[in-house]
ROVEXDREN-53380 format. One record per residue: residue in one letter; x, y, z of N, C-alpha, C, O in turn. Coordinates in pm, whole numbers, padded with zeros to 5 digits, always signed. Layout:
// residues N
AXYZXYZXYZXYZ/...
END
This chain:
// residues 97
X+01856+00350-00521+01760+00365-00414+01640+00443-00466+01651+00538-00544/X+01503+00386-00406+01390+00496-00454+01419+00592-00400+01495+00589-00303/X+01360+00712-00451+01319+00841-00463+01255+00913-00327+01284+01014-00264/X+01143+00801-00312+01047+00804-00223+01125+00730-00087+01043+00738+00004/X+01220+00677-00048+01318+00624+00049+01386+00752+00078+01377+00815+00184/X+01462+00789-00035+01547+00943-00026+01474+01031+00028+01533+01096+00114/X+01359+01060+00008+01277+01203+00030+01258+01161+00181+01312+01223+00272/X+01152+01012+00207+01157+00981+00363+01249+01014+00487+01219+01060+00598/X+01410+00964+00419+01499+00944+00491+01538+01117+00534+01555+01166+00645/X+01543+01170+00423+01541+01341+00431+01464+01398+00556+01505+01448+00661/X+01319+01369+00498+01232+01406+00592+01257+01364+00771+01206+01435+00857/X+01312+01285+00795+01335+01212+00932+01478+01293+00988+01510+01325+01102/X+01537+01308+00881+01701+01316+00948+01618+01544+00964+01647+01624+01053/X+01565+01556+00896+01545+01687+00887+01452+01708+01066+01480+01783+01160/X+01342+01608+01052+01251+01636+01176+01345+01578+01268+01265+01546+01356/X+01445+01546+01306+01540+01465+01430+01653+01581+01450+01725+01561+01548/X+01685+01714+01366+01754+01736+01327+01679+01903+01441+01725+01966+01537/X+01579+01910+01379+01464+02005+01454+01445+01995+01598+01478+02077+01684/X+01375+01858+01614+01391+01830+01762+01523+01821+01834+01495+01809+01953/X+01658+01822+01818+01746+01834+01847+01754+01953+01923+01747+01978+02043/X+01775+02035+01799+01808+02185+01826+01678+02264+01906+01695+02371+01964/X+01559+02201+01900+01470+02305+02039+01492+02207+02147+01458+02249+02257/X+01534+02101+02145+01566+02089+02281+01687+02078+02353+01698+02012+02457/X+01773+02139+02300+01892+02144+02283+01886+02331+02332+01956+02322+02433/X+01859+02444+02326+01804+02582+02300+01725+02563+02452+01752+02632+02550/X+01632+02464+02450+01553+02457+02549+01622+02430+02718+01602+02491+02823/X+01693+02332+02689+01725+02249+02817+01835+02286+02868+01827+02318+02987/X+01934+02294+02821+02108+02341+02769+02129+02476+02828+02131+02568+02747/X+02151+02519+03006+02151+02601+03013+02284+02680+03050+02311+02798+03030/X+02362+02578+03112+02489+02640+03112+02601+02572+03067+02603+02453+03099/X+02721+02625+02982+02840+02549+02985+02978+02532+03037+03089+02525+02984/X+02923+02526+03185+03024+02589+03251+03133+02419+03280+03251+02419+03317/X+03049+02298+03251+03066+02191+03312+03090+02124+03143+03047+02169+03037/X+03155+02029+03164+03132+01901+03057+03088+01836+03066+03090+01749+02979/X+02997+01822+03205+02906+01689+03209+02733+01735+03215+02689+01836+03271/X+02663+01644+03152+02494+01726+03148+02460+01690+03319+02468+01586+03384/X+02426+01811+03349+02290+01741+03506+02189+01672+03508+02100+01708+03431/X+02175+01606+03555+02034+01535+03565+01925+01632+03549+01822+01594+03494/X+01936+01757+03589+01792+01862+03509+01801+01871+03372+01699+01891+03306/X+01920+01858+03312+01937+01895+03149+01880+01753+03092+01800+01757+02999/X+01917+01641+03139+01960+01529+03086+01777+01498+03108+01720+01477+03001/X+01698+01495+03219+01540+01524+03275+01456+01561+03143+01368+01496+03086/X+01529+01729+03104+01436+01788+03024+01458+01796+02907+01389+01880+02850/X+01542+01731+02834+01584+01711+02729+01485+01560+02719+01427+01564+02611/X+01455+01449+02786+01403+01344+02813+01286+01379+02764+01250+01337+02654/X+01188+01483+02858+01074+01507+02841+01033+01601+02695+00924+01597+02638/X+01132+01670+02663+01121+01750+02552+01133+01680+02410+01066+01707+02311/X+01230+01586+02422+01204+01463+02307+01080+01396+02268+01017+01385+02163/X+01058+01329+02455+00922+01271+02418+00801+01333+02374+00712+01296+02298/X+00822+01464+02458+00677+01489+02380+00691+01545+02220+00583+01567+02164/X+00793+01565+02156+00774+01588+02002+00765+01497+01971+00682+01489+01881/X+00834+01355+02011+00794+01236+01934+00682+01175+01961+00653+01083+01884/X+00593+01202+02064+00454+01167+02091+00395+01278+01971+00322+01236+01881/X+00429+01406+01978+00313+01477+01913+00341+01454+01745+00247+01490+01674/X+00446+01405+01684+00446+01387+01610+00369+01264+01533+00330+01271+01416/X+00351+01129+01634+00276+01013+01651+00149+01064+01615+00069+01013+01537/X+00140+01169+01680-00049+01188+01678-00077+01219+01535-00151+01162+01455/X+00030+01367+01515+00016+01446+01352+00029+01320+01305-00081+01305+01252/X+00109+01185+01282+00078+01082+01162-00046+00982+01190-00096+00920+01096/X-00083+00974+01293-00179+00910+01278-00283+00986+01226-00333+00931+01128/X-00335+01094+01255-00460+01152+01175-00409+01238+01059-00490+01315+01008/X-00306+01235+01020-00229+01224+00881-00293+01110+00784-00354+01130+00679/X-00256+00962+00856-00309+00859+00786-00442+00842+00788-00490+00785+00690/X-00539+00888+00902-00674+00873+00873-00776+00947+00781-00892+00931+00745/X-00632+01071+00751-00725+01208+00663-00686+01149+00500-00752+01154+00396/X-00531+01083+00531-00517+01037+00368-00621+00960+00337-00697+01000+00249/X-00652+00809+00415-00721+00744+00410-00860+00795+00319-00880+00774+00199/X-00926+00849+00391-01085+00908+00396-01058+01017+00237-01151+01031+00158/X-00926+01081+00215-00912+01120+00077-00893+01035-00035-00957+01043-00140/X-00828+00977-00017-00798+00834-00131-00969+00764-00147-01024+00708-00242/X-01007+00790-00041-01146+00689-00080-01240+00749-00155-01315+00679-00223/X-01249+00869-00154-01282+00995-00190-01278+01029-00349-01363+01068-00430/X-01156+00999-00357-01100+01053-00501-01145+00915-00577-01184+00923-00693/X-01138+00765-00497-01186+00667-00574-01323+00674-00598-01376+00609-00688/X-01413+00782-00491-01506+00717-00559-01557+00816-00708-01634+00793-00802/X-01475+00925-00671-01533+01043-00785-01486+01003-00907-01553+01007-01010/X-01363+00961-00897-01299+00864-01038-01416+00751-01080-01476+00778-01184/X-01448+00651-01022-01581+00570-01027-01641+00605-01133-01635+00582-01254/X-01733+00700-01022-01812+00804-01118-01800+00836-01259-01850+00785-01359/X-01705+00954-01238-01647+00995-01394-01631+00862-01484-01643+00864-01607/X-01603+00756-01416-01554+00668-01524-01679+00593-01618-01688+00559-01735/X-01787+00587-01477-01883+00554-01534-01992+00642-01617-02074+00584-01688/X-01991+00747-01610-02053+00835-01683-01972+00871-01812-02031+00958-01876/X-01829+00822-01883-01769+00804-01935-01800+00724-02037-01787+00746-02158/X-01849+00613-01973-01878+00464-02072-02032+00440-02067-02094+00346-02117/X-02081+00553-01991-02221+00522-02034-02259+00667-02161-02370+00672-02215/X-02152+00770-02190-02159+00830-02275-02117+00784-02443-02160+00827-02550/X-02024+00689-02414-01979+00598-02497-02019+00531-02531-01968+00492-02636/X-02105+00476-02496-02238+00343-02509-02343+00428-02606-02366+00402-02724/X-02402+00539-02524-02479+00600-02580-02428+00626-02721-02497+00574-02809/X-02323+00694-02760-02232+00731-02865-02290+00614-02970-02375+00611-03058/X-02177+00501-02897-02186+00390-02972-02353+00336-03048-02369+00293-03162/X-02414+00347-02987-02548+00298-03054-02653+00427-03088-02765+00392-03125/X-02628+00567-03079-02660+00672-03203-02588+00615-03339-02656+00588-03438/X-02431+00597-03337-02378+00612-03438-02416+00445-03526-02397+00442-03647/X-02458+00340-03467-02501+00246-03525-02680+00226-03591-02717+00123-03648/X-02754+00324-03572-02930+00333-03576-02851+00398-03719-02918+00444-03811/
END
């Protein structure tokens, strides 16, 4: 298996693992019963969703910040590359005169 699957799968079972336990801390207030109430069972509902909404958001402008960096770094690489081979050029035809 990749590396990058392993680390993912990590990462997920770790953030599912998080949201568990605060809403679990959160909602979970007495154990006097074996069965959840509809208030536990309610806010455990709402306490899920919204980490998994807010987490939606953190990846989406996650992906829009990678995005706008990757384009970034391509173009400075560009650059360098071309000021590279136009030093090389130059090189090249001193060392031929």
């Amino acid at each position: 298996m990749d590396a990058s699957i392993i680390r993912n799968m990590k990462d997920f079972h770790s953030l599912f693992n998080q949201i568990s336990e605060t809403c679990f801390k959160t909602c979970m207030s007495t154990f006097m019963s074996r069965d959840i109430s509809t208030e536990e069972i309610q806010c455990i509902e709402n306490c899920s969703g919204k980490h998994i909404h807010a987490n939606h958001k953190v990846m989406q402008v996650f992906m829009e910040v990678q995005s706008a960096i990757t384009r970034k770094n391509m173009e400075e690489f560009e650059k360098t590359q071309a000021a590279l081979d136009a030093a090389r050029k130059e090189q090249n035809s001193e060392s031929n005169e």
